[in-house]
N, C-alpha and C positions, 0 to 999 in steps of 0.2 A: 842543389837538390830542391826542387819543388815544394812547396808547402802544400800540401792535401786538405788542411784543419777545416777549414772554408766549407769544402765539399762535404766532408764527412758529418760536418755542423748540420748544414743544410739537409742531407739526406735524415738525420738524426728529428729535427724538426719537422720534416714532412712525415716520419714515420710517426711522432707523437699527434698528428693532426686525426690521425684515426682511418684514413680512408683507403689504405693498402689491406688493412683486417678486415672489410666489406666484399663477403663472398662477389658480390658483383662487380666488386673494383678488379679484383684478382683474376674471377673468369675472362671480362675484359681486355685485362691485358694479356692473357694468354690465346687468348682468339687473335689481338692484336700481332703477337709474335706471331701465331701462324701465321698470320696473310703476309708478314714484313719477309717470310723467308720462303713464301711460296714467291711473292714477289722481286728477292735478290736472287733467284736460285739461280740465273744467269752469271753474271756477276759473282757470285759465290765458284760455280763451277769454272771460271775461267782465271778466278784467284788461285783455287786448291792447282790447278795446272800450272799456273806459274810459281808459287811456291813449290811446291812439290811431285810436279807432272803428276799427276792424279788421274788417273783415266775417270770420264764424266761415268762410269759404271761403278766407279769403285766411290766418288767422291759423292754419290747422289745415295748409295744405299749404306756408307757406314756415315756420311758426314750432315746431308740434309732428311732425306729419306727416314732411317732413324728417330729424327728431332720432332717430325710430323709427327710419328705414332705415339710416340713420349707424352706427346702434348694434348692429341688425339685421346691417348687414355686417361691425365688429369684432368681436364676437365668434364669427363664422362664420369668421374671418382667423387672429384673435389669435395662435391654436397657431402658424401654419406661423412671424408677423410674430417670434414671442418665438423661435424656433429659431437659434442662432448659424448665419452664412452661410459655409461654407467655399469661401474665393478661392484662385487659382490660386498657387502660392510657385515663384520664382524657380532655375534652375538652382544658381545660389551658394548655396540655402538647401539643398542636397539632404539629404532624410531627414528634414524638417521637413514641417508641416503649418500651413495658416494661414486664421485666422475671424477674424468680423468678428463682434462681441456687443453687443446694443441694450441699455442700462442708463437706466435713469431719471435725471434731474438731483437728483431731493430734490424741494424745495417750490417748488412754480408759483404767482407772482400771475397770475391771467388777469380785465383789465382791461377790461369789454363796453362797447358803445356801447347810443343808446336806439332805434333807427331801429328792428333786429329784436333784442327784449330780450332775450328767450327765445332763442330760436334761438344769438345770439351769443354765449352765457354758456355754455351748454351743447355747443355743438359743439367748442371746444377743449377742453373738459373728459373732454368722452368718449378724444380725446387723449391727455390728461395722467394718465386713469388706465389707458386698456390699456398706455401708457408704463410704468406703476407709479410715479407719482408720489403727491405731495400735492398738496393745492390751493387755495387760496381766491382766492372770485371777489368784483369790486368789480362789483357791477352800475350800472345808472345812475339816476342823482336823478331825471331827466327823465321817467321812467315809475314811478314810485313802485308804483303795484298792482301790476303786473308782477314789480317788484324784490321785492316782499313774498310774493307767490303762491313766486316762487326760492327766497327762505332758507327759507320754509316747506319744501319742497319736498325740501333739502338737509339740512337739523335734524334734519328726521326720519327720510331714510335713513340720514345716516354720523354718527359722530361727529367732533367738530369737528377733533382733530388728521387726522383723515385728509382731511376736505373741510368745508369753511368758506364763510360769504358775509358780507361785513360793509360794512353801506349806509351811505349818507353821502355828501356833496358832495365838491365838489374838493379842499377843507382833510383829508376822509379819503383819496384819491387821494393827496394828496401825504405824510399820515403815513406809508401804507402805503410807497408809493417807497423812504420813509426807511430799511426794511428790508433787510436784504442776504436776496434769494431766488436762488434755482440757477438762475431760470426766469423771463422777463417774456411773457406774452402780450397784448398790444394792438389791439383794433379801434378805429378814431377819424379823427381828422380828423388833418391832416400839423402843423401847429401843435403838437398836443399829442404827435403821434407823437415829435417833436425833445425835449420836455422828458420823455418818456419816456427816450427813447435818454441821453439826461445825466445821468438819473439812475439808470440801470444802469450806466453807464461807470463812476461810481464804486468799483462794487463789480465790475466785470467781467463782470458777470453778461450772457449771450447773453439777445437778443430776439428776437422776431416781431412786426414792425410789420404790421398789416392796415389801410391807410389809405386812398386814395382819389383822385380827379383829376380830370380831365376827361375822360371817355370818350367816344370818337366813334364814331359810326354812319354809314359813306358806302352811299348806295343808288346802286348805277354803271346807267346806260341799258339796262344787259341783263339788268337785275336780273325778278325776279317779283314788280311791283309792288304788287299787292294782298296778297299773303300777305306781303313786304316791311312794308307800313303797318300789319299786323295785325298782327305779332311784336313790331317796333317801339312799339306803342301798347301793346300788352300790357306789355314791358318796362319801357317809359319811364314810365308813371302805375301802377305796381303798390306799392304802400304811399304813394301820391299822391309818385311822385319820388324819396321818401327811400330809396334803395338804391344802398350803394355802387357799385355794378357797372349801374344804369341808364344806358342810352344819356344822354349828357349834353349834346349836340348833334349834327346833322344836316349831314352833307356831302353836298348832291343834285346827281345831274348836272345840269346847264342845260335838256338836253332832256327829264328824264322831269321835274322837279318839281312841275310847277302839276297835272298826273296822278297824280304820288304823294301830295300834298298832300289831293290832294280825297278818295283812298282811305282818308289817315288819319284825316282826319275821319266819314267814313265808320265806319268802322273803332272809333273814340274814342266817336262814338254808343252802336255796338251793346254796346261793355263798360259803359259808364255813364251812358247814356237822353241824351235830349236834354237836360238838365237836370241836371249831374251834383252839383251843391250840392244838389238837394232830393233827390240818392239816400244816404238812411239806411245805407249798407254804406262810404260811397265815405270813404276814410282820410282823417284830418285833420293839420292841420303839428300837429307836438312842442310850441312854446309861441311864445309872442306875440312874441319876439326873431327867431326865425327867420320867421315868418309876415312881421313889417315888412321884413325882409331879400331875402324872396322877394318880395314887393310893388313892393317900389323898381325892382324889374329891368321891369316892367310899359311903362315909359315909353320901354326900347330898342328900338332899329328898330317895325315895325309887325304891329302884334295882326292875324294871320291867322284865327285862332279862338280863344274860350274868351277869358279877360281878367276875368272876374267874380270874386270874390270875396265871402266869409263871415265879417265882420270877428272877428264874435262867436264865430261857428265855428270859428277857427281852420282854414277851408276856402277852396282856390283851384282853382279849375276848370282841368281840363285845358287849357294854353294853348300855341299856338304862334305863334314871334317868327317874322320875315320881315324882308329886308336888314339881316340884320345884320354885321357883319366884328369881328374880334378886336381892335378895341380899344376895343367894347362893355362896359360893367362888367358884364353877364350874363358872358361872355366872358373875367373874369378868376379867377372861382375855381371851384371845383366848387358848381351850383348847388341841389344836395340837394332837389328841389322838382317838380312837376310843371309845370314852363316850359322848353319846347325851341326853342331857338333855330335858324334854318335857316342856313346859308349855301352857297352852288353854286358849283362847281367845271366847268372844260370839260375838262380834263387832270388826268389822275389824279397826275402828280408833282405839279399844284400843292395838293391836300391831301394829300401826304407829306410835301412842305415844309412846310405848316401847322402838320401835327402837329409835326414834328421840330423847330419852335420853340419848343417848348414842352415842361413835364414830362411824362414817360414816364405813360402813361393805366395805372391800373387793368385796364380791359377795352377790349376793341375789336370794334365788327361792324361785316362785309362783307356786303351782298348785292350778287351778283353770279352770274350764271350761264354765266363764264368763269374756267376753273383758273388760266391766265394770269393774271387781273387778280386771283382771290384769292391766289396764291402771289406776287405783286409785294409788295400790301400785309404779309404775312404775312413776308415775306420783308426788308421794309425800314424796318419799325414796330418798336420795342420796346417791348411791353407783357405787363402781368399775365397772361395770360388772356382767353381771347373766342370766337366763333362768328363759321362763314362763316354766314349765310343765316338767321341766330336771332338771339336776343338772349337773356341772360342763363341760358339750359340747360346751362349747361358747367358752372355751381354744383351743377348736381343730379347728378353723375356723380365715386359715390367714387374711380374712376379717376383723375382727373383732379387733380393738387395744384392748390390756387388761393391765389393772392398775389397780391403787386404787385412792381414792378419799380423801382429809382432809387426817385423825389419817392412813388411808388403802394405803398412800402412794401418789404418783407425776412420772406423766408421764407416757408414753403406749409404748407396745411392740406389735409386732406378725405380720407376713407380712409387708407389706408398713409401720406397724407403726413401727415396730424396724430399718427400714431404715433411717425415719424422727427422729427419737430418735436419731440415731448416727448425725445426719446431722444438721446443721446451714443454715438457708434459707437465701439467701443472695438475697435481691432487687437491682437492675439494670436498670437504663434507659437509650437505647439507643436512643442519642438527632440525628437529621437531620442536617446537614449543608449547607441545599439549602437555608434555609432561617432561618431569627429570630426574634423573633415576640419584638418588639422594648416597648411594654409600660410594660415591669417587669422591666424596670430600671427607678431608681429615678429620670431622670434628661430630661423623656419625656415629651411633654407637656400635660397638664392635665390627665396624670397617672392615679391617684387618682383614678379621676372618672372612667375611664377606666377599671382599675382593679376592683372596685366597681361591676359594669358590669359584671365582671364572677364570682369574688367572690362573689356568692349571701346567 
């Protein structure tokens, strides 16, 4: 196992030189990313293909496209995000003044997943340097081109004490852990999110788990059932499944289902022909472990459509399950796949109570075309992040911080929130020296009562 100490040293001492916390140093290098990825965008699209057959439509708007506007809107922000916030100070503090100031931790490990390589590696990074941090990214084994198009990509814009990428399996993940960083950022699976968390505990070091669940999608009877099955299908089979934040099962009312049903197939056609294994664009599982894993679920409740399979391709066709209930093995972890399980509901508490059995989802959609029934849900679910009446567009709004919740992970990214993720809010009170208010010390007369008086 590799020693890291070196590097970590290194980045630690370029961070204490002061010139990552120089709004111009930070704008800089974020303008520098942008040109480096407007510049690989080739290369990038012809990695995400060979990793993951990625159609250049699908790889250019959730993988580089995306990363542009991210970037686009930090440094449009930056100025006001680096400005200390002056908050309101207390009657007791009179002749004081009081700010709250964003300062960077130091050095950030940020840990990516292989589902979107690109995308994931880079978006907390943009992060971690308007924060004024350092960096290095562990990207993942599993897409290797991809991982390599990165460190290229990063070699050549910074120097390594400032931002770093250092590839390698899990034996290099757990070197790296080994380090004491200021900073742990993690996209993955809840499994490894826990031996994450263990081994920052060590050192105290604060995390951002971005991890994952079971996300449910209920379509209730007053829903808009054809734009409903279209959103849904778009959501649920976009990188064939693999997204954290894909719908991950289906709660349909009783009465609209065998209608909605037929829409999304409908619907599942018109994104990926009748035939979606012989379409050359349509994304393929990650590796042969996970492809047997998404396979075996094939034989729960009953194939309503899709069920085919490309053993060699590492390809499974959009497929939906039918009678199924929760103690399906589809049904007990998050199925990372293009296979959606159905299950109907007549009473909207009895999928509240479903969910509420279970860990806290990542994401959650409602279609419904009642405020009532989407402010119930809304109102009694705890989860990451989600949409009334969409699916998965709540990720493309820097407005918006996006995390998980509980078992679906700690702490937000996206805009201002991946800023505040990098940054430690430091409180300040600047006291007056014209004057000082004489009864906070113990040895004035009748204090006591005095302080009494404002302390109420």
């Amino acid at each position: 196992m590799e020693d890291y100490q070196a590097l970590v040293n290194k980045q630690k001492q370029f961070f204490r030189s002061g010139k990552t916390k120089e709004m111009t140093y930070r704008l800089d290098a974020l303008e520098k990313l942008r040109n480096g990825i407007r510049e690989k965008e080739e290369s990038l699209l012809h990695a995400l293909k060979a990793d993951l057959n990625k159609s250049e439509f699908e790889a250019y708007t959730a993988e580089i496209g995306v990363l542009l506007e991210e970037i686009r809107f930090t440094i449009k922000n930056l100025r006001v995000w680096m400005q200390p916030e002056k908050v309101k100070t207390p009657m007791t503090h009179l002749g004081s003044a009081s700010y709250i100031y964003s300062e960077p931790y130091g050095t950030a490990l940020i840990i990516s997943p292989w589902n979107y390589p690109f995308q994931l590696a880079i978006a907390p990074l943009i992060g971690a340097i308007a924060a004024g941090n350092c960096a290095v990214i562990k990207p993942s084994e599993l897409t290797p081109r991809t991982s390599e198009v990165l460190g290229d990509l990063i070699s050549e814009m910074f120097p390594e004490e400032y931002i770093s990428v250092v590839q390698g399996g899990v034996e290099t993940s757990q070197a790296l852990l080994g380090e004491k960083w200021d900073y742990i950022f993690f996209t993955g699976s809840v499994p490894v999110g826990k031996v994450i968390m263990e081994a920052a505990a060590k050192h105290l070091t604060p995390v951002t788990l971005e991890l994952g669940g079971k996300s449910p999608c209920i379509v209730h009877e007053d829903a808009n059932l054809k734009l409903a099955a279209k959103r849904t299908a778009w959501g649920k089979f976009m990188n064939a499944g693999q997204t954290c934040v894909a719908p991950d099962y289906l709660y349909l009312h009783r009465k609209i289902k065998e209608e909605f049903l037929r829409y999304f197939q409908e619907a599942t056609e018109e994104l990926y022909g009748a035939e979606p294994l012989k379409n050359l664009n349509y994304t393929r599982i990650v590796s042969e472990k996970h492809f047997r894993r998404l396979r075996s679920f094939m034989n729960n409740g009953d194939i309503f459509m899709g069920g085919k399979v490309n053993e060699e391709g590492l390809a499974i066709e959009p497929t939906v399950l039918t009678n199924i209930t929760w103690e399906d093995p589809v049904m007990q972890d998050e199925i990372f796949g293009p296979i959606l399980p159905v299950m109907e509901y007549e009473q909207l508490s009895e999928v509240i109570e479903g969910i509420h059995q279970h860990p806290n989802p990542l994401a959650l959609y409602i279609f419904s075309e009642s405020k009532t029934t989407q402010q119930e849900v809304l109102n009694q679910v705890s989860f990451g992040g989600g949409c009334v009446n969409d699916t998965l567009y709540h990720l493309a709004s820097p407005y918006l911080p996006f995390g998980g919740v509980g078992n679906s992970g700690m702490g937000a990214y996206h805009g201002k929130g991946s800023f505040d993720t990098f940054s430690h809010k430091k409180g300040v009170l600047k006291q007056t020296t014209r004057f000082d208010i004489p009864f906070r010390y113990p040895n004035v007369k009748d204090g006591l009562k005095k302080i009494k008086l404002f302390l109420k």
